[in-house]
C-alpha positions as CSV (number, residue, x, y, z in Angstrom):
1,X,0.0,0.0,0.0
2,X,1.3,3.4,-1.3
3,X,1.7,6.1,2.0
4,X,-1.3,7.0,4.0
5,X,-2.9,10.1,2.6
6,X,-4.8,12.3,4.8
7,X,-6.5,13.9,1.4
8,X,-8.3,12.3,-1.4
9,X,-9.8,13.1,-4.8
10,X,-12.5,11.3,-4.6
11,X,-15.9,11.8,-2.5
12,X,-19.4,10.3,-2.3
13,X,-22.0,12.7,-2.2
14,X,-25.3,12.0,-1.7
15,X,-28.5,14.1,-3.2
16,X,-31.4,14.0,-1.5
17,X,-34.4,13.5,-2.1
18,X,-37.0,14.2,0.6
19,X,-34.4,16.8,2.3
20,X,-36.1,18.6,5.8
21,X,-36.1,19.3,9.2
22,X,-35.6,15.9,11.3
23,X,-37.5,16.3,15.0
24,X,-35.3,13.4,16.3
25,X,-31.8,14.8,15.7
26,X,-32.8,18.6,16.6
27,X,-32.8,18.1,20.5
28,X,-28.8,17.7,20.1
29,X,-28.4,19.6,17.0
30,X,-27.9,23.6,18.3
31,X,-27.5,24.0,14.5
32,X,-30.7,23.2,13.1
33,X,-33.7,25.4,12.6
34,X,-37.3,24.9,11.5
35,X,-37.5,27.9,9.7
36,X,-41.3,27.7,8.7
37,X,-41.2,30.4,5.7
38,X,-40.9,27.3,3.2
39,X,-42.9,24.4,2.4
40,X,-41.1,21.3,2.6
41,X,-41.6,21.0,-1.0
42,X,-40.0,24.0,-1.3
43,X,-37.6,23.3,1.4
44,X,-36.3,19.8,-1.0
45,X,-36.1,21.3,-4.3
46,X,-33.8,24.3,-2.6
47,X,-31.8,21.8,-0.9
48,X,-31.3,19.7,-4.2
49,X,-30.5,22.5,-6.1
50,X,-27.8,23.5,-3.4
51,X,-26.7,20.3,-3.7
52,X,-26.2,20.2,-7.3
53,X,-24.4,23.3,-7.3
54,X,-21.8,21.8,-5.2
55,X,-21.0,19.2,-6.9
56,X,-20.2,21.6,-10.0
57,X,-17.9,23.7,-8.4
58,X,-16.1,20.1,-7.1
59,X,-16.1,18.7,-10.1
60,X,-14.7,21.9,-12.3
61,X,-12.1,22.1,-9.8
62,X,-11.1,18.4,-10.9
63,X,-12.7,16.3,-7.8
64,X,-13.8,12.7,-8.2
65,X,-17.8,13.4,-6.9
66,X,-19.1,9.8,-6.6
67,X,-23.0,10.8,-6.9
68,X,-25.6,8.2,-5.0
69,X,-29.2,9.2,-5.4
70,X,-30.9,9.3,-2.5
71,X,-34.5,7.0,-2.3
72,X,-37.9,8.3,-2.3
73,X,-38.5,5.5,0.4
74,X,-38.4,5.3,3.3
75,X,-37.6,8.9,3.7
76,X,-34.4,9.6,4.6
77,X,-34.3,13.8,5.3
78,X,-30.2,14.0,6.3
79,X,-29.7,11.8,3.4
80,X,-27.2,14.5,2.1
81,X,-25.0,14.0,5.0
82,X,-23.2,10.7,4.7
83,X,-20.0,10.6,6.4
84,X,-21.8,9.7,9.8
85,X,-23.0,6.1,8.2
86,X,-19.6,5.3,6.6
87,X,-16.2,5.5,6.1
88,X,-13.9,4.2,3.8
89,X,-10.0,3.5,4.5
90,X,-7.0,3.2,2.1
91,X,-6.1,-0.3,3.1
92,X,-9.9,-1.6,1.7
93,X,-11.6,-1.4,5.8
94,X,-15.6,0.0,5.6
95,X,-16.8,0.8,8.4
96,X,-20.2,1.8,9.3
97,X,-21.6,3.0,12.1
98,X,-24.2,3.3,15.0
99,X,-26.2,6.3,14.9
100,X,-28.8,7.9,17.4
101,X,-31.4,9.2,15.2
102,X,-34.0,6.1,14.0
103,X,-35.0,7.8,10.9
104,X,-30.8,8.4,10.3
105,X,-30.1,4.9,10.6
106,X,-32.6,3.7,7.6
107,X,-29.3,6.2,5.6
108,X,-27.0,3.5,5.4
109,X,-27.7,1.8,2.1
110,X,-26.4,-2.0,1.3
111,X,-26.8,-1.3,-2.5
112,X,-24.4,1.2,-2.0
113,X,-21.5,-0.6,-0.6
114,X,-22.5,-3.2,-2.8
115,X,-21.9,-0.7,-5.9
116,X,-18.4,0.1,-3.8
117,X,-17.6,-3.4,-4.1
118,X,-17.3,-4.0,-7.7
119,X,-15.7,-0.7,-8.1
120,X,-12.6,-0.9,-5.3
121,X,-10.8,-3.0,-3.9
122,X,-12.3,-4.0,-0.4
123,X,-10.6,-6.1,2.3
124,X,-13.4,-6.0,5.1
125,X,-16.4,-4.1,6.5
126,X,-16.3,-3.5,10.0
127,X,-19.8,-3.3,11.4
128,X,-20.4,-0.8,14.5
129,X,-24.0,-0.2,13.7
130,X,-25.1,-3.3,16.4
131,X,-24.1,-0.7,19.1
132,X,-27.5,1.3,18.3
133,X,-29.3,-1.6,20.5
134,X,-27.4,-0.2,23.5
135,X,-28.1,2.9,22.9
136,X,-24.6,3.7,22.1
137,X,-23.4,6.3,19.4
138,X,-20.8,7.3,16.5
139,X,-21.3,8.7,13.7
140,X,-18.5,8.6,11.8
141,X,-16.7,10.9,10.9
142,X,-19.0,13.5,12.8
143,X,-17.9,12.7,15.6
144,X,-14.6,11.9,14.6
145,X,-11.8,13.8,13.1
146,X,-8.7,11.8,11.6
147,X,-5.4,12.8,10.9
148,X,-4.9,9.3,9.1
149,X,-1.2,10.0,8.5
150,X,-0.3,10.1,12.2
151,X,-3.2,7.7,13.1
152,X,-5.1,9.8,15.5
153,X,-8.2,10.1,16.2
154,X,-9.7,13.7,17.4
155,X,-13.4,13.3,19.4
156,X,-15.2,15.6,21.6
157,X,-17.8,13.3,23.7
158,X,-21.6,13.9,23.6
159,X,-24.4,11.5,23.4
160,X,-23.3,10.8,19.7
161,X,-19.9,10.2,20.3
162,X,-19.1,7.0,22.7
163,X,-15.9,6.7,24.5
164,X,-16.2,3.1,24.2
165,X,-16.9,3.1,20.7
166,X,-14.0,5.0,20.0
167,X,-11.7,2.6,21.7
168,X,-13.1,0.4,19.3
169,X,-12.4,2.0,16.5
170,X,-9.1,2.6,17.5
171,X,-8.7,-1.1,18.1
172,X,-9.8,-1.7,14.2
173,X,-7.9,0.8,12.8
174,X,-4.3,1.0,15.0
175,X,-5.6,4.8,16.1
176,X,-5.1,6.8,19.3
177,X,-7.8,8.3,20.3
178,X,-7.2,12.3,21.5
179,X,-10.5,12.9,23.7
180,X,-12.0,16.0,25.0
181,X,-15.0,17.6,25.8
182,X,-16.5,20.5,24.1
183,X,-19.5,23.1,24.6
184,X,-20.6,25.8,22.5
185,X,-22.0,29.4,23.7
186,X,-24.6,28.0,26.0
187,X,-22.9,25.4,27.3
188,X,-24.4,22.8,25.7
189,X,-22.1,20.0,24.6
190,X,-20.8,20.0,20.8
191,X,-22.9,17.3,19.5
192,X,-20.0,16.8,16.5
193,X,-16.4,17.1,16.6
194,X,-16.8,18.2,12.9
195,X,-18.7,21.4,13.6
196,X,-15.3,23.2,15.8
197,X,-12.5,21.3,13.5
198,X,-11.2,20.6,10.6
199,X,-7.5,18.6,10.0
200,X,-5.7,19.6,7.0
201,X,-2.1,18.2,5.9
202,X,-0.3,21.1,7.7
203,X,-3.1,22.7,9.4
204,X,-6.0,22.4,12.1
205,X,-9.0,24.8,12.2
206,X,-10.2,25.1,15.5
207,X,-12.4,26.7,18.2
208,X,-10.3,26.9,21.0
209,X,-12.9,28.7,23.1
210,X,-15.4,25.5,22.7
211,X,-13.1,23.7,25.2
212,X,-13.1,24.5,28.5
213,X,-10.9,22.2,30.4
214,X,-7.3,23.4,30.6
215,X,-5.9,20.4,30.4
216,X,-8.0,19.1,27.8
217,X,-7.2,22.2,25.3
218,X,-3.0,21.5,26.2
219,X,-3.5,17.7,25.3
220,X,-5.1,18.9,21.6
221,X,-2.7,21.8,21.7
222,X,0.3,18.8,22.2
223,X,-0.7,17.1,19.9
224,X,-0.6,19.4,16.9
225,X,3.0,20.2,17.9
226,X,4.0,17.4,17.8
227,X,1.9,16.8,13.9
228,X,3.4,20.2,13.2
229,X,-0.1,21.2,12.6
230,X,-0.7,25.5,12.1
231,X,-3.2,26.0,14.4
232,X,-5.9,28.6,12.7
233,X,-8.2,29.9,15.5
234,X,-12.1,30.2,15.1
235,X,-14.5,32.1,17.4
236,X,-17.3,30.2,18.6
237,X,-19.7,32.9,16.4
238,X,-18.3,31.8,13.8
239,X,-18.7,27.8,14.6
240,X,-22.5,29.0,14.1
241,X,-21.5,29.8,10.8
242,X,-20.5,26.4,9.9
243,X,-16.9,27.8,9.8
244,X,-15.6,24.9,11.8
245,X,-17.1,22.6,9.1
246,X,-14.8,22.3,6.5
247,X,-12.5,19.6,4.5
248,X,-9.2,19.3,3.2
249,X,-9.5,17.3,-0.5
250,X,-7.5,17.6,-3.4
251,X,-7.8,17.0,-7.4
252,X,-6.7,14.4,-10.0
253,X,-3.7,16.5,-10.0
254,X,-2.7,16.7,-6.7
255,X,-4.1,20.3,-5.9
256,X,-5.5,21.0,-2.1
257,X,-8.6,22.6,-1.3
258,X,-10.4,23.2,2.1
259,X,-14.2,23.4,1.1
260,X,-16.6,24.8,2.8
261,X,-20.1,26.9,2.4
262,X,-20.4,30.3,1.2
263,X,-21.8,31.3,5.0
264,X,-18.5,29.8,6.5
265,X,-16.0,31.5,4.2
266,X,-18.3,35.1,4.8
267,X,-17.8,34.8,8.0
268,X,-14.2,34.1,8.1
269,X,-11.8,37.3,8.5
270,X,-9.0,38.4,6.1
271,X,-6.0,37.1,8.5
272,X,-7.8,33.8,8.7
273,X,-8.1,33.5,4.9
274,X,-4.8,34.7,4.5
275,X,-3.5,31.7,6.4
276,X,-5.6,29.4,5.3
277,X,-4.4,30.5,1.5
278,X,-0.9,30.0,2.7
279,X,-2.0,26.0,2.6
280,X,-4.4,25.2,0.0
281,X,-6.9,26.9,-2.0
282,X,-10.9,28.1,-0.6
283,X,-13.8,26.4,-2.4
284,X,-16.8,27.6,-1.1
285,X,-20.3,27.0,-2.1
286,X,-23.8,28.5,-1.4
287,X,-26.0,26.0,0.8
288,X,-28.1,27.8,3.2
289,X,-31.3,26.0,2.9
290,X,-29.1,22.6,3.9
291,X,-27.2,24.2,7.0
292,X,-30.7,25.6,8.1
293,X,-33.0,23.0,7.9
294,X,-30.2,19.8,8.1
295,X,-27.8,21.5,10.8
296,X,-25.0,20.4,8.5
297,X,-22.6,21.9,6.5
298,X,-20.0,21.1,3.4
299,X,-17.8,19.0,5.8
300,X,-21.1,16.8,6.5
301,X,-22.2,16.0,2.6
302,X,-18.2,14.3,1.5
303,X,-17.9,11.1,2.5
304,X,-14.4,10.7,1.8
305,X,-13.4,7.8,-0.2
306,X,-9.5,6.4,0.2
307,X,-10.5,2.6,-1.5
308,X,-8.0,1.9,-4.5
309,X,-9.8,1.1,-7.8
310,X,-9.8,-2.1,-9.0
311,X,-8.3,-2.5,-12.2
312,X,-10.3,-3.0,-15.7
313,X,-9.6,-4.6,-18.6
């Protein structure tokens, strides 16, 4: 296997197609809104075309978008967010995982992975998802942040994000896990460790202020020493953004970009972009109606894919 990468070119998205506002995940979600000035027709066709726009600005920036269509049944309205049902690893692992939500866990689509089988090269699929029956939670890479190439594993705890489950993880993939706990402005806990950081090759962006334990903020702090990471503060105002929400990927040839939504890069400042720039390139595109309704951003809709191709005749 050739070096780990902590980037890829190529990403599943997946567009939805009965996109809304899900009562079961808003009681953890401090993102989410049920704005009520749209029908939720009008509310899915906005969210589609969001969707569609992204993928255009991916894909003329020369990113592998893997498209899955979303079913008409059973409903599925965080469809569009796939990287808390799966992940897939460079050395052929898929994992998927346990997730709180009912209606989120009729996401994670068999016929999928089975359409992932004949097109990489898998070596296993790690089932988490059993955990659900104790009522225990994690939801990829939500709750997770990985710097693959130094095998660690970043998690703030909340209800969706299981200490135990992490270990195991860890366990399956020769991680360490780098734990800490994390509240936003009201003190709530961060439901996703996705929403206050991002991991790039040679950077982290991060809201320091979302930490509250000394010690816990050092440990992180350590650690990016030591992964000679530049750390690029975020204020917690602009977490509500979505700014935290971002992802490193790069094209066919080799070119990085951190992309995130138009409302995260408006509400970044001209320092932070200029230091950002310094490491990769800013895609940004428009998806309000998603980050309202959903309580996602950009970083939510790329499930990264690391597989290698198999090879055709």
């Amino acid at each position: 296997m050739s070096a780990i990468q902590q980037t890829t070119d190529t990403i599943m998205m997946v567009r939805p197609a009965s996109f809304g506002f899900n009562e079961e995940t808003a009681a953890s979600n401090a993102f989410q809104r049920n704005d009520s000035s749209l029908s939720a027709e009008q509310i899915a066709e906005k969210a589609q075309g969001e969707f569609d726009e992204m993928v255009g600005r991916l894909r003329t920036a020369g990113i592998n978008v893997i498209v899955v269509e979303d079913q008409p049944e059973p409903r599925t309205p965080d469809a569009v967010f796939p990287n808390n049902w799966v992940t897939f690893h460079q050395d052929g692992t898929i994992i998927t995982y346990p997730m709180q939500a009912a209606k989120r866990r009729l996401e994670r689509r068999e016929d999928v992975l089975q359409s992932f089988k004949e097109q990489f090269q898998i070596s296993q699929h790690v089932r988490m998802e059993g955990h659900e029956a104790q009522n225990k939670f994690l939801e990829g890479t939500g709750s997770m942040i990985l710097d693959r190439s130094n095998h660690l594993v970043y998690a703030c705890l909340s209800p969706r994000t299981d200490v135990d489950l992490i270990e195991e993880f860890c366990q399956v993939t020769d991680y360490l896990p780098v734990l800490f706990h994390s509240v936003d402005g009201q003190g709530q806990d961060i439901y996703h460790t996705n929403v206050m950081m991002a991991l790039g090759e040679t950077f982290v962006v991060i809201v320091l202020d979302t930490i509250p334990d000394p010690a816990d903020k050092a440990k992180v702090l350590a650690h990016f020493d030591a992964t000679h990471k530049e750390v690029i503060e975020l204020s917690i105002a602009q977490m509500m953004s979505f700014a935290g929400n971002m992802l490193q990927v790069r094209n066919t040839e080799g070119k990085t970009f951190l992309v995130m939504s138009e409302q995260a890069y408006q509400s970044l400042t001209l320092a932070q972009i200029a230091k950002i720039e310094i490491h990769t390139t800013i895609l940004y595109s428009p998806i309000p109606t998603i980050e309202t309704y959903g309580g996602g951003s950009a970083r939510c809709m790329m499930a990264e894919v690391f597989l290698e191709r198999k090879l055709t005749n």
